[in-house]
C-alpha positions as CSV (number, residue, x, y, z in Angstrom):
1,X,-24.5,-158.7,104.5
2,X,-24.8,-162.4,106.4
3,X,-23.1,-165.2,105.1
4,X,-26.1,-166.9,104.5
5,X,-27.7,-163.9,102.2
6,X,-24.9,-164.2,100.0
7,X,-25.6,-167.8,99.8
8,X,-29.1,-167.6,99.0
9,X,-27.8,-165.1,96.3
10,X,-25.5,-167.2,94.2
11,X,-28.9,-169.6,94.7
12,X,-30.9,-167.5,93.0
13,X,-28.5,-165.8,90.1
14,X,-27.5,-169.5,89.4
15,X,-31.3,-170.6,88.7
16,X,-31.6,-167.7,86.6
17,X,-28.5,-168.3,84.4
18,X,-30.3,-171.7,84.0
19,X,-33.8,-170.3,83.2
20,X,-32.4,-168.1,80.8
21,X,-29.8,-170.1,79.4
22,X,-32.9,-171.9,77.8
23,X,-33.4,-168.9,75.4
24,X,-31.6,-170.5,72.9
25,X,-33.7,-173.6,72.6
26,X,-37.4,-171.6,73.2
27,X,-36.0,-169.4,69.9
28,X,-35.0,-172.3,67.8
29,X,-38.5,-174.6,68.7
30,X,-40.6,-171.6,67.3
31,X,-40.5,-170.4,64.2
32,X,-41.7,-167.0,65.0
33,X,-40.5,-163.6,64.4
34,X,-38.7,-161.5,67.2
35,X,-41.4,-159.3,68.0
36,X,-44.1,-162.2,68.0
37,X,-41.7,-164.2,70.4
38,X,-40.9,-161.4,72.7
39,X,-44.9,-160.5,72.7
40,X,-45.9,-163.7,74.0
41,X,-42.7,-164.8,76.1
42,X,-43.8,-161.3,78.0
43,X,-47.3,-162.0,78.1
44,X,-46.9,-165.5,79.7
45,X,-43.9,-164.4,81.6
46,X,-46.0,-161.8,83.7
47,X,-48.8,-163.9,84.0
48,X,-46.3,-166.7,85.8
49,X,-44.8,-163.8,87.9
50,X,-48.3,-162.3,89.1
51,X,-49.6,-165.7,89.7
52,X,-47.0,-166.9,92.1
53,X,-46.9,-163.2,93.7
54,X,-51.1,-164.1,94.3
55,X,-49.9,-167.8,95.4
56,X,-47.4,-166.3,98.2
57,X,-48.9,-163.2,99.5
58,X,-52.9,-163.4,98.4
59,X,-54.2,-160.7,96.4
60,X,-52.5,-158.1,99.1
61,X,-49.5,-159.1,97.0
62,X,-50.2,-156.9,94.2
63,X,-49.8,-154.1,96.2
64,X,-46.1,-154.2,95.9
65,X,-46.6,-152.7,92.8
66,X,-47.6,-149.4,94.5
67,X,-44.3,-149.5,96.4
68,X,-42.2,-150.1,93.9
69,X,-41.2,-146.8,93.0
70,X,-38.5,-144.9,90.9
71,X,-36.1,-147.4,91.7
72,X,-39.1,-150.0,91.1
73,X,-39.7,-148.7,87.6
74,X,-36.1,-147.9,86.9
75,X,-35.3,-151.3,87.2
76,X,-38.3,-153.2,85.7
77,X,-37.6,-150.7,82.7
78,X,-33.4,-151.7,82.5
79,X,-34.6,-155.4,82.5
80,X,-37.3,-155.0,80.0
81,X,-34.9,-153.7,77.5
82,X,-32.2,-156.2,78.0
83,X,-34.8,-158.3,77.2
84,X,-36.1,-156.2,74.0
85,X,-31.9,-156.5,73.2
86,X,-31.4,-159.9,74.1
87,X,-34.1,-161.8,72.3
88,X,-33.7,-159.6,69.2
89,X,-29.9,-159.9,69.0
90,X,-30.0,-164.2,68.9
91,X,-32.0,-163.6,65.8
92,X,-29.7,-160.9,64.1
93,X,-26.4,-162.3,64.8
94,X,-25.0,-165.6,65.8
95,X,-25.6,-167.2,69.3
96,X,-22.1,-167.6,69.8
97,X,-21.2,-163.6,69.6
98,X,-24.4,-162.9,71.6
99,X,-22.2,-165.1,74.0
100,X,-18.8,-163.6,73.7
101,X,-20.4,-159.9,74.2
102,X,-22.5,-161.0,77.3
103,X,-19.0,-162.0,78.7
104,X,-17.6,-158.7,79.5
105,X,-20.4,-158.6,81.6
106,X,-18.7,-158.7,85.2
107,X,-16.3,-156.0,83.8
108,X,-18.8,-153.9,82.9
109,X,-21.0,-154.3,86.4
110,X,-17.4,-154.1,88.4
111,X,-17.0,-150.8,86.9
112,X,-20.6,-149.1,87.2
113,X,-20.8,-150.6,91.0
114,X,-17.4,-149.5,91.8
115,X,-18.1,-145.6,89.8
116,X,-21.6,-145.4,91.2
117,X,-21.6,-146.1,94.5
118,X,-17.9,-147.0,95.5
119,X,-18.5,-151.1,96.0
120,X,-14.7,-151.8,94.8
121,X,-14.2,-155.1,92.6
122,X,-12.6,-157.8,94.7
123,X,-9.0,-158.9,92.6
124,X,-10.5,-163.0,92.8
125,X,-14.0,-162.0,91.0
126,X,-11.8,-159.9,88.7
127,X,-9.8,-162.6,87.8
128,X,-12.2,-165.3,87.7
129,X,-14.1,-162.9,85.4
130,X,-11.2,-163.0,83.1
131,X,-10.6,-166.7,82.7
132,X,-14.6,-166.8,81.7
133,X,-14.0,-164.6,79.5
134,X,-11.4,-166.2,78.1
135,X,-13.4,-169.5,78.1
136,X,-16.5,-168.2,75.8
137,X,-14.2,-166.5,73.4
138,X,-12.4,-170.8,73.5
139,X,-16.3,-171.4,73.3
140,X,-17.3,-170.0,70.0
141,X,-13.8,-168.6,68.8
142,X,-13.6,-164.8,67.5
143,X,-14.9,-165.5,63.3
144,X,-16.7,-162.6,61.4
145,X,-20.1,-164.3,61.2
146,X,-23.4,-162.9,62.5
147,X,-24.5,-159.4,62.2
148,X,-23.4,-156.0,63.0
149,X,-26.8,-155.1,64.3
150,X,-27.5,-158.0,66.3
151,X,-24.0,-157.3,67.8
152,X,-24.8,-153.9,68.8
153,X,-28.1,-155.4,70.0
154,X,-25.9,-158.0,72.1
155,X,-23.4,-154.9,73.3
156,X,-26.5,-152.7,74.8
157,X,-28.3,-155.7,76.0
158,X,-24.8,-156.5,78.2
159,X,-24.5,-152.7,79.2
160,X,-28.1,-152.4,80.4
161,X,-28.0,-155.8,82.0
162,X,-24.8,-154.7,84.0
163,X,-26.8,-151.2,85.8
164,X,-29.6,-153.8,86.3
165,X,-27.4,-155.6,88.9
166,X,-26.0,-152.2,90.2
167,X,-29.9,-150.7,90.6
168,X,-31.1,-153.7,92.3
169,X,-27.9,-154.1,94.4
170,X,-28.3,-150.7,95.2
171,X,-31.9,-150.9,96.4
172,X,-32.4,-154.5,97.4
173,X,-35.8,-153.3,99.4
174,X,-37.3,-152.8,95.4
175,X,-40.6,-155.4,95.4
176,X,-39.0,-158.6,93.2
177,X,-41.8,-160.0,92.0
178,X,-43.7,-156.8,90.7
179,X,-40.7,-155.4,89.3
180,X,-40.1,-158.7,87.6
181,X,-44.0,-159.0,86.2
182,X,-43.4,-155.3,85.2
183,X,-40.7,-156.1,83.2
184,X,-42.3,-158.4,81.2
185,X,-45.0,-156.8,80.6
186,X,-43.1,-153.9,79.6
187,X,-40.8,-155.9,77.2
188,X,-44.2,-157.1,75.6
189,X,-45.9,-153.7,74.9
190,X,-42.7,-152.3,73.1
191,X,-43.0,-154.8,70.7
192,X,-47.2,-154.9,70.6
193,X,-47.2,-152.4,67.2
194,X,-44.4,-155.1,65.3
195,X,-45.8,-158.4,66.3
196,X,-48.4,-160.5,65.1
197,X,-51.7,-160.3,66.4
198,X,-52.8,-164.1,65.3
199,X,-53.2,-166.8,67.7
200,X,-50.4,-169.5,67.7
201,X,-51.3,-173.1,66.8
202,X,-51.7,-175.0,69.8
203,X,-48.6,-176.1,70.3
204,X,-46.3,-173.7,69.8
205,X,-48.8,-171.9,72.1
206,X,-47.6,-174.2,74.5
207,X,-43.9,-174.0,74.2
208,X,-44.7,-170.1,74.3
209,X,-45.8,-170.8,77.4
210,X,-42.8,-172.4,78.8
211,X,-40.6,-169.8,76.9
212,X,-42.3,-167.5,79.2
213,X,-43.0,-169.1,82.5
214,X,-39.4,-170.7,82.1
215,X,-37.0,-168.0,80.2
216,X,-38.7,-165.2,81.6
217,X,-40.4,-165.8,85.2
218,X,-37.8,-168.0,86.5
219,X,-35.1,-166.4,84.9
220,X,-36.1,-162.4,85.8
221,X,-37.9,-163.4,88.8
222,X,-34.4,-165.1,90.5
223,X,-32.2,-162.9,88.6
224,X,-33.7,-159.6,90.4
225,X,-34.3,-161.7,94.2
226,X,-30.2,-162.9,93.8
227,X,-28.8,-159.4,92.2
228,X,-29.7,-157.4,95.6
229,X,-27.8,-159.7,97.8
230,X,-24.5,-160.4,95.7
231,X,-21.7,-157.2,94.3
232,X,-22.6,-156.7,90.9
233,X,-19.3,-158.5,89.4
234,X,-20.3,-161.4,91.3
235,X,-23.7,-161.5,89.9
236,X,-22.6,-161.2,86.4
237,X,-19.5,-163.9,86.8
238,X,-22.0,-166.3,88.0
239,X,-24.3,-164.9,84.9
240,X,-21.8,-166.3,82.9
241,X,-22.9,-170.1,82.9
242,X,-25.2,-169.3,80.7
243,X,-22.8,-169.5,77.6
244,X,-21.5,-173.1,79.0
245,X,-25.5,-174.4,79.7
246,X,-26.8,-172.8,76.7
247,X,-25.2,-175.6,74.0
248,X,-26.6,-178.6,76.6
249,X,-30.1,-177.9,76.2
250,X,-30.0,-178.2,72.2
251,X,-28.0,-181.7,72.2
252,X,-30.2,-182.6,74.9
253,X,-33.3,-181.6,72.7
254,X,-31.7,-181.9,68.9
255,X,-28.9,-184.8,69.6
256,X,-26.1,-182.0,68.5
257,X,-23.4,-183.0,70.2
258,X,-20.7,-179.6,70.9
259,X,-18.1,-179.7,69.6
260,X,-14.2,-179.6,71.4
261,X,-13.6,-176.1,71.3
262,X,-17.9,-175.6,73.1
263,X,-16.5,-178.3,75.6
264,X,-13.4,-176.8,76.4
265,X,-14.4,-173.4,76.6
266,X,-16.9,-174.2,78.7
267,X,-15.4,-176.2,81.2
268,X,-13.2,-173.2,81.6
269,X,-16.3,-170.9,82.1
270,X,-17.4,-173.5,84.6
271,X,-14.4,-174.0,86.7
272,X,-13.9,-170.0,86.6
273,X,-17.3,-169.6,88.0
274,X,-17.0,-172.8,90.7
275,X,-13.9,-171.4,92.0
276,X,-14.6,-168.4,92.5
277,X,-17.8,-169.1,94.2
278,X,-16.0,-171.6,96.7
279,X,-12.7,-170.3,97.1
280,X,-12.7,-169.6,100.6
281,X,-10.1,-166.8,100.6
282,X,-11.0,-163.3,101.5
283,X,-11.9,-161.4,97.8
284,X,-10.0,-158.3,98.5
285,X,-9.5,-155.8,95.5
């Protein structure tokens, strides 16, 4: 793949470990239950993505969703479920184990892309995996608090997360943009029979809205346009920013300052992730 593909890649998988290292924050403004939040962040979240499809392309645009096809719908379907996992976990277990399980990440993609279709790890992305690793468990420390479910929420959200990047990486011709909308909307019908119905006040209408266009276009919408030009352990190291970004949005918004061990273990996270992406030595496994 050219140089400058790759490039454009760790672009776009950067900006969505931004977008969605906002989840967080959306989850702590509103005080709504999973399946409400998850109903409307997919709701507004499709909306964002079928707009800006119709802003590019015109209304020929939404023909992409006829060519999407198995892998199309495979993937759209993997994402909407991390994000059924994802959103549900933070609210059954503690952010920082949603953290610490999203971690193992790389490993996970490293050994689907390498098992499925024979894209061997590279020994630098391994490594660098394993210091960010290391930094989130420095991050938020290995105590007993949170939930078993929202753990095994967190675990299945990571595993499903990891074939995403194989899928797309596998098929990088798959539509973004519709398979990102898809997503969204899928994520929102599961939940349609456990949410509430009612309209939100006004303004947590709005920060709905930004939970979606934000958390979900953005972050699904780069996610899936920087996962087909990058090896799947890449993708996932460079996912891992979100632990370290995740804490700077509340002090920004709350004044919570993080504490040493959140600053430590995320400069790690961040120096793993920076060296690895400008290392200039081959990455041979």
């Amino acid at each position: 793949m050219p140089r400058s593909d790759q490039r454009l890649g760790v672009l776009y998988v950067t900006g969505s470990a931004i977008a969605w290292s906002t989840a967080g924050l959306f989850t702590r403004l509103l005080p709504l239950d999973a399946p409400t939040l998850l109903l409307w962040r997919g709701l507004f979240g499709a909306l964002g993505l079928i707009g800006l499809l119709v802003l590019r392309e015109g209304i020929g645009g939404l023909r992409g969703f006829a060519r999407l096809g198995g892998p199309g719908w495979l993937c759209a379907a993997i994402s909407g479920a991390g994000m059924l996992c994802f959103i549900t976990a933070l609210t059954r277990t503690s952010v920082a184990h949603v953290a610490v399980i999203y971690a193992v990440a790389p490993f996970l993609a490293a050994g689907l892309g390498w098992g499925l279709f024979g894209e061997r790890p590279g020994r630098r992305a391994l490594i660098a995996a394993a210091v960010a690793l290391a930094g989130a468990v420095v991050m938020v420390g290995l105590s007993a608090e949170g939930g078993l479910l929202g753990d095994l929420l967190a675990l299945g959200m990571t595993l499903v997360m990891a074939l995403m990047m194989v899928v797309a990486r596998a098929r990088p011709g798959i539509p973004t943009l519709p398979a990102a909308a898809l997503s969204a909307l899928l994520s929102s019908l599961a939940v349609l029979p456990l949410a509430s119905l009612a309209l939100p006040p006004a303004g947590q209408l709005v920060t709905l809205a930004g939970f979606g266009l934000v958390n979900s276009a953005l972050g699904l919408g780069l996610f899936l346009a920087g996962s087909a030009r990058l090896p799947p352990v890449q993708t996932a190291l460079i996912g891992a920013l979100d632990a370290p970004l995740a804490p700077l949005w509340v002090w920004l918004a709350f004044a919570e300052a993080p504490g040493a061990a959140t600053l430590i273990g995320g400069s790690i996270v961040m120096a793993a992730v920076v060296w690895h992406i400008l290392s200039p030595a081959p990455d041979h496994a």
